[in-house]
C-alpha positions as CSV (number, residue, x, y, z in Angstrom):
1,X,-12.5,10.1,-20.6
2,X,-14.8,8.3,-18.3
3,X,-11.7,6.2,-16.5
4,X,-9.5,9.4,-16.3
5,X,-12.0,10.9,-14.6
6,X,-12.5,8.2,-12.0
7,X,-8.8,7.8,-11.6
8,X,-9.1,11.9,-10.9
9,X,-11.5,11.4,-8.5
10,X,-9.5,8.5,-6.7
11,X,-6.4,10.6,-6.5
12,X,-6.7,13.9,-6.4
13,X,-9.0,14.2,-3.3
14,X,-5.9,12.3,-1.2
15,X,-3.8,14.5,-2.6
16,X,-5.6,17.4,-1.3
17,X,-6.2,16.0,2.1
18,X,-2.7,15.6,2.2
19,X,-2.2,19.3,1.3
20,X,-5.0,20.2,4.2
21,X,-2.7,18.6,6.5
22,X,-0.1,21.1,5.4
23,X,-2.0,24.0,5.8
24,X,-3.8,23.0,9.5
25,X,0.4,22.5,10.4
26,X,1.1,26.2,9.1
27,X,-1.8,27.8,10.7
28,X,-1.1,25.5,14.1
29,X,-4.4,23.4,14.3
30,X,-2.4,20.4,13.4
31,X,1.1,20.9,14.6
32,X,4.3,18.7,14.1
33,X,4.5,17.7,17.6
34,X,1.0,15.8,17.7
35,X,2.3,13.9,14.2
36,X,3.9,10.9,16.1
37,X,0.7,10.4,18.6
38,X,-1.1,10.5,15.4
39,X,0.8,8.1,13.4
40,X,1.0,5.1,16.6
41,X,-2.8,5.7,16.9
42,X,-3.3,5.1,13.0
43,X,-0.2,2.2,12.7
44,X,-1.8,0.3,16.1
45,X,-5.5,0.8,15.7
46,X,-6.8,2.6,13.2
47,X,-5.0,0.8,10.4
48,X,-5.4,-3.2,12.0
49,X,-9.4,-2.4,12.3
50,X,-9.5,-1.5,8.3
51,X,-7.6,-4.8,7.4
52,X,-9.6,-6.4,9.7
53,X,-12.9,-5.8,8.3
54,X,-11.8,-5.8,4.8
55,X,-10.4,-10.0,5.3
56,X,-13.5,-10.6,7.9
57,X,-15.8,-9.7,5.5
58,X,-14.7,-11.3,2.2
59,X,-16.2,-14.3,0.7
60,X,-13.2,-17.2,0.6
61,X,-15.2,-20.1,0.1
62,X,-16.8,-19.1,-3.6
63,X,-15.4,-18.4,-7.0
64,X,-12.0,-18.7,-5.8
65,X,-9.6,-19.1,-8.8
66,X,-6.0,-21.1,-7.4
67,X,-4.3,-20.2,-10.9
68,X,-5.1,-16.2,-9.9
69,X,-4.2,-16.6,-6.3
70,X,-1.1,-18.1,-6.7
71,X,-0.1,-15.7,-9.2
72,X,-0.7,-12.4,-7.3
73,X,1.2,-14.9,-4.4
74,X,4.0,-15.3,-6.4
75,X,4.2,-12.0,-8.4
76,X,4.2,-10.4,-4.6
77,X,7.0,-12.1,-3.5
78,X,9.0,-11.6,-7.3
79,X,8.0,-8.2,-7.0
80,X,9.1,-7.3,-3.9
81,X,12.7,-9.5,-3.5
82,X,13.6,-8.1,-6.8
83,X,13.1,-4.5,-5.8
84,X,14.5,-5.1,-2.8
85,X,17.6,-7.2,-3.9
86,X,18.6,-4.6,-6.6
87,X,18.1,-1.7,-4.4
88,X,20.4,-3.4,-1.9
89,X,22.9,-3.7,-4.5
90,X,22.9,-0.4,-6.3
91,X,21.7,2.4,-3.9
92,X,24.5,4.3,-2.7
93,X,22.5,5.8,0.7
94,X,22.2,2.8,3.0
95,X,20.1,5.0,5.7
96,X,17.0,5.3,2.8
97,X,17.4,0.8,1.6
98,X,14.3,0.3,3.6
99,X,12.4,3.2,2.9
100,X,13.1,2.9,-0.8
101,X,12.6,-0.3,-1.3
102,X,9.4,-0.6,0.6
103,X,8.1,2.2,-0.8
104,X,8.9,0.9,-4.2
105,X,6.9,-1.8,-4.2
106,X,4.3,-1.5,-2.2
107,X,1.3,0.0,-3.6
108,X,-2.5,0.9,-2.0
109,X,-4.0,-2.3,-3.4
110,X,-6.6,-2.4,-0.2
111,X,-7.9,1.1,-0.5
112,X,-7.5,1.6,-4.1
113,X,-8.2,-1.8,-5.3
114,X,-11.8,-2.8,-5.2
115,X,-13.2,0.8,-6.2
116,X,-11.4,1.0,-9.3
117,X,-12.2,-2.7,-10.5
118,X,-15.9,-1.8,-9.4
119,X,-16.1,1.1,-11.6
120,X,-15.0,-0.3,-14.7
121,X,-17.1,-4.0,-14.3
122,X,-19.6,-3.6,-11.7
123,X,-18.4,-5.4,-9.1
124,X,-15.2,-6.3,-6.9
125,X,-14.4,-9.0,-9.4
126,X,-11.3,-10.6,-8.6
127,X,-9.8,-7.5,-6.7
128,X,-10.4,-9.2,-2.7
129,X,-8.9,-12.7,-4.0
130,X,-5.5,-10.3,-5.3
131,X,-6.0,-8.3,-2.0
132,X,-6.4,-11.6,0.2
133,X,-3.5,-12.7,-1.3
134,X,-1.0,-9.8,-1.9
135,X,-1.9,-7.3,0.5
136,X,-0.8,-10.0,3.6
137,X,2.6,-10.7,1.9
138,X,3.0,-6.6,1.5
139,X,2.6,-6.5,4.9
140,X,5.1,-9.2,6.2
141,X,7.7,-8.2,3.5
142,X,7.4,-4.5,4.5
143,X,7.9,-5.8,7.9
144,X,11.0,-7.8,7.4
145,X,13.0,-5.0,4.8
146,X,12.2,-1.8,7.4
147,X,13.2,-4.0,10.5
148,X,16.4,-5.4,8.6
149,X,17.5,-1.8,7.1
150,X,16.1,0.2,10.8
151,X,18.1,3.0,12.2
152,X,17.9,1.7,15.5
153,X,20.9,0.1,16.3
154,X,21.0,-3.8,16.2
155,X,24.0,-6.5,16.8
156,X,23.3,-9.0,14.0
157,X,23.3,-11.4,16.2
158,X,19.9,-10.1,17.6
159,X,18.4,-9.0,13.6
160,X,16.7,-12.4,13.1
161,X,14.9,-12.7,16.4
162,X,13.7,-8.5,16.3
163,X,12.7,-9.6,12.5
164,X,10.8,-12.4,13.5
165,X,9.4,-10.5,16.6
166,X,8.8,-7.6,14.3
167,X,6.9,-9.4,12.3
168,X,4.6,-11.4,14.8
169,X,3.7,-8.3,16.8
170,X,3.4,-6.1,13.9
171,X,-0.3,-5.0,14.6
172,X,-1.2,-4.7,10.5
173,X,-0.4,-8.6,10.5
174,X,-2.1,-9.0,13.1
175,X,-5.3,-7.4,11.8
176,X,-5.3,-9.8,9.0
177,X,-4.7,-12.9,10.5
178,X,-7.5,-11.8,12.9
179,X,-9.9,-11.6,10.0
180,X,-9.4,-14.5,8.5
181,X,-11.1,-17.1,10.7
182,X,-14.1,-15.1,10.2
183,X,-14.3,-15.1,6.3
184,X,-13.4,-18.7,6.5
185,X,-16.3,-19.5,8.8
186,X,-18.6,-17.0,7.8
187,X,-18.8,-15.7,11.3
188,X,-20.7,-12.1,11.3
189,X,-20.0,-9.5,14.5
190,X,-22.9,-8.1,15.9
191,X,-24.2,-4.6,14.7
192,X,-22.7,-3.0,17.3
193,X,-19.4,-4.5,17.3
194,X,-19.5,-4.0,13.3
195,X,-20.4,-0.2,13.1
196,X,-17.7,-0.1,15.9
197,X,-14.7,-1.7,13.9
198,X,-16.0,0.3,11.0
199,X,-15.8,3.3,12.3
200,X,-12.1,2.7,13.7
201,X,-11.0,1.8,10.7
202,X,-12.6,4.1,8.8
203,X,-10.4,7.1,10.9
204,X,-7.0,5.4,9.2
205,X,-6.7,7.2,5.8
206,X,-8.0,10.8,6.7
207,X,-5.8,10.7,9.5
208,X,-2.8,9.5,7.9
209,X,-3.0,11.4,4.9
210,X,-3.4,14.9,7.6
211,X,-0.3,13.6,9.2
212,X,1.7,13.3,6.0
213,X,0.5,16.3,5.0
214,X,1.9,18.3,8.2
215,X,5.1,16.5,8.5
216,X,5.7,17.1,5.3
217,X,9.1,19.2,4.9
218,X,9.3,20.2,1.7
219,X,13.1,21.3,1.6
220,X,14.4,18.6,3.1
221,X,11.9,16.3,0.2
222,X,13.5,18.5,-2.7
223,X,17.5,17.0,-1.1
224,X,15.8,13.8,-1.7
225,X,14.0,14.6,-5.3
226,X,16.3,11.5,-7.2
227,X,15.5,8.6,-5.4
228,X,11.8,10.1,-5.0
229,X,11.2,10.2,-9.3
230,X,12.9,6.7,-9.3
231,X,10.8,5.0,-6.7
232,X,7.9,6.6,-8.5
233,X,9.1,5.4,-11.8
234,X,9.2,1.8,-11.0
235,X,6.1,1.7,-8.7
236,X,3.8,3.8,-11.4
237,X,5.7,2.2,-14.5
238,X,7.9,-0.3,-14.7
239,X,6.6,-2.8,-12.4
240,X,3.1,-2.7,-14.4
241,X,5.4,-3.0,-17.6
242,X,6.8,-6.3,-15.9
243,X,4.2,-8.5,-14.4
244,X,1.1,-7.3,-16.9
245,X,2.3,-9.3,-20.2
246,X,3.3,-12.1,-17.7
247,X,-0.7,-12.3,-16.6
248,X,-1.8,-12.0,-20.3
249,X,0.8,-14.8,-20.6
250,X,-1.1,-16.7,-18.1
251,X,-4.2,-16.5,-19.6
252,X,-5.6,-13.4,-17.1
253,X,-7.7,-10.9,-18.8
254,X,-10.7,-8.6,-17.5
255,X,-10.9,-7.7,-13.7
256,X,-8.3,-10.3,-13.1
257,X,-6.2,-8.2,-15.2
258,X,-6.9,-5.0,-14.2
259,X,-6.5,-6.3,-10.5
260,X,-2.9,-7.4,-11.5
261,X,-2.7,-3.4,-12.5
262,X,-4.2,-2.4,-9.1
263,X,-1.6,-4.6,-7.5
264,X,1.3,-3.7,-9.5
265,X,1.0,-0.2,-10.8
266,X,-1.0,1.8,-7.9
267,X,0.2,4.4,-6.0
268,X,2.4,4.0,-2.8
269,X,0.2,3.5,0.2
270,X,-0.3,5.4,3.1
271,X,0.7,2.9,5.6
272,X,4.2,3.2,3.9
273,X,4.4,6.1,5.4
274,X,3.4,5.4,8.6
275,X,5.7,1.7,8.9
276,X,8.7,3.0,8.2
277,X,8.2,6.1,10.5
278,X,7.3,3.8,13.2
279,X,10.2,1.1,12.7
280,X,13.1,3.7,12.5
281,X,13.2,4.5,8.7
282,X,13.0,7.6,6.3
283,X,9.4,8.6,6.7
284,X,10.7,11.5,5.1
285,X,11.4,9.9,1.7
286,X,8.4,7.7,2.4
287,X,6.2,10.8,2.6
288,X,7.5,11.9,-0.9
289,X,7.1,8.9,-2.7
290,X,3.5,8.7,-1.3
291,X,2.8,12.3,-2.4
292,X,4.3,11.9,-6.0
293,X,2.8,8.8,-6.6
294,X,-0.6,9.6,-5.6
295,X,-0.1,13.0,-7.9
296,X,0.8,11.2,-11.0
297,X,-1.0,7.8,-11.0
298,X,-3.8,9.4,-12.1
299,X,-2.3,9.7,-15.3
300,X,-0.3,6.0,-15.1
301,X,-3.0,3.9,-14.1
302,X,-5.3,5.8,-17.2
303,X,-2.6,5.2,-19.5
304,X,-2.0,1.5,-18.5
305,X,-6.1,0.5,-18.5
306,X,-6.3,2.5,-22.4
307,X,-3.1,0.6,-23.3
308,X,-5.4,-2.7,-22.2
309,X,-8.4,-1.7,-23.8
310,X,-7.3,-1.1,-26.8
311,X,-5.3,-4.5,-27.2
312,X,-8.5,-6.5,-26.4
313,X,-7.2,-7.6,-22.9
314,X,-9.8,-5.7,-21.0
């Protein structure tokens, strides 16, 4: 009862943000038009300031495990080439590939991560070394399948050099690489500089979740229902059901395990959302898969941690 409860409490308040965001568009406080303003502001600031002082401000030099990093490397790159590879192959709407398949696989390891390990052990555990080391390759691979699968017409002579450009000025990236000089160096901002960037980045999820929540059509969601469930299905359930007997395999139990859960089987993150309306993709799909996956994690990720504690693994 005690881990439903948190998982509750992690969900269903972004959920009902989300649902704010609806209601402020219906009663015009936050209309439609403001939406894109809002979503550059969040996808070139707001968004690169989190990441930024989440990497800055991790410890990389201390009880740093290479068999766990190289894993949650690895499983990222499995993880999001297979999902990507079979949705190439099998999905019938080739305007929603990017979308799907980013949406698919990427899950809210940053924001979700480290609270939900933290509540069950006490501390962050192992969750920043599976953020330092997943959430980067999210980024670059989310990157490379929305610029490949874009809207926006491209010769395929020029796909390689926008992909790479895409994914060198892609300000998320950016963030991250920013911040990690600084946890290797143990270099800390000023005060000022750090209540600054904290602040920032601290505007990113409230503001993207009120902008989901007012661009949020739900007719046009309901034509797009099926490949909604299935996106939900294999980020909330199948992926977990993949790469969690692998890490028991490996030896991984604990936080390390349940940050291979965070990584694997959380919901669809915001910045989803926000990427793939920025770089010419279905942020409408994207917006249903991030609401549907928030709504019924809750219930996933409490099923997957009493499937764990009961075997012993946790």
């Amino acid at each position: 009862m005690e881990h439903f409860l948190f998982s509750l409490n992690a969900t269903i308040p972004v959920f009902l943000v989300i649902l704010l965001g609806g209601v402020l568009q219906r009663i015009g406080l936050f209309p439609r038009s403001i939406c894109g303003a809002v979503d550059k502001y969040v996808f070139r600031i707001a968004l690169p300031f989190m990441l930024f002082q989440d990497i800055s401000t991790m410890d990389l030099r201390t009880d740093f495990d290479p068999s766990f990093a190289l894993f949650c490397a690895l499983g990222t790159c499995v993880m999001f080439l297979s999902v990507w590879g079979l949705t190439v192959l099998f999905c019938r709407d080739k305007d929603i590939i990017g979308a799907f398949a980013q949406a698919s696989a990427r899950g809210s390891a940053a924001i979700l991560g480290i609270a939900f390990v933290n509540n069950i052990y006490g501390n962050s555990g192992y969750a920043p070394f599976m953020i330092m080391c997943s959430v980067p390759l999210f980024n670059i691979f989310s990157v490379i399948i929305l610029t490949v699968h874009s809207r926006e017409n491209t010769s395929s002579k020029g796909l390689l050099k926008k992909t790479l450009l895409g994914i060198i000025t892609n300000p998320i990236i950016l963030g991250i690489l920013a911040g990690v000089p600084f946890a290797l160096l143990h270099i800390t901002l000023p005060v000022i500089l750090t209540s600054a960037v904290s602040t920032v980045g601290k505007t990113a999820t409230p503001m993207a979740l009120l902008s989901i929540g007012a661009a949020f059509e739900g007719k046009k969601a309901l034509t797009k229902i099926r490949p909604t469930v299935l996106a939900s299905a294999i980020k909330l359930c199948i992926l977990p059901a993949v790469f969690l007997p692998a890490a028991i395999l490996f030896g991984f139990r604990g936080s390390e395990l349940v940050a291979v859960l965070v990584m694997t089987g959380s919901p669809t993150t915001i910045s989803c959302y926000i990427m793939a309306r920025n770089m010419g993709n279905d942020a409408e799909l994207t917006a249903s898969i991030v609401v549907a996956t928030t709504l019924i994690s809750s219930v996933t990720l409490t099923l997957w941690l009493f499937i764990l504690r009961s075997m012993g693994f946790i």
